[in-house]
N, C-alpha and C positions, 0 to 999 in steps of 0.2 A: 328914446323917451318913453317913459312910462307913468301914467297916471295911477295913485293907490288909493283905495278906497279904504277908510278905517271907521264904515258905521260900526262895524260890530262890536271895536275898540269903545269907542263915543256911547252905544246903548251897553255896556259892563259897565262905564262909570258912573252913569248916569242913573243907572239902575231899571230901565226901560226892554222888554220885548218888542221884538218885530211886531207883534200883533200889536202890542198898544200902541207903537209910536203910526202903524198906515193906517190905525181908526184916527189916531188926529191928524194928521195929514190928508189923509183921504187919498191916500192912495194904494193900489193892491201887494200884499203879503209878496207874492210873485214877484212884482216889481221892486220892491225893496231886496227881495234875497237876491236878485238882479247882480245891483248895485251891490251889496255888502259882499257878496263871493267874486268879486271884481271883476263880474261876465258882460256888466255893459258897455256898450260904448258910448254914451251921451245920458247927460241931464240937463233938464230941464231947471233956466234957473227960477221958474215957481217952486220946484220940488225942491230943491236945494234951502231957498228961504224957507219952506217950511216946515224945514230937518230940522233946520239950525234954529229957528221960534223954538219949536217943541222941545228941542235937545239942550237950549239955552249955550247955543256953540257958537263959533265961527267954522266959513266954511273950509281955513285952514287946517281945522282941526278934523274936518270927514274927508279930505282932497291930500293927499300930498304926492310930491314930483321927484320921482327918481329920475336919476339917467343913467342912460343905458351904460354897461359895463366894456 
């Protein structure tokens, strides 16, 4: 089981940088590149609600679930 992270996908369509989207959010550049190079292991679901406010997403569309091969 494998969780994938697709912010990077979600900020190309949306047309958003890292730096813009953790000034609204308010959370650090760091922790975003975290999550988007798919080296974290947990979120926070405030951070999550407030990807998806700013990103105008759902979180199906920053989260998706493979399984394992």
């Amino acid at each position: 089981m494998a969780i994938k992270v697709n912010l990077d996908l979600v900020l190309v369509k949306k047309g958003m940088t890292l730096t813009e989207l953790s000034a609204k959010v308010g959370v650090t550049i760091a922790n975003l590149s975290i999550l988007k190079t798919n080296s974290g292991r947990a979120i926070r679901f405030s951070t999550l609600n407030a990807i998806c406010r700013e990103l105008s997403c759902q979180p199906g569309d920053i989260l998706a679930y493979l399984e394992d091969e």
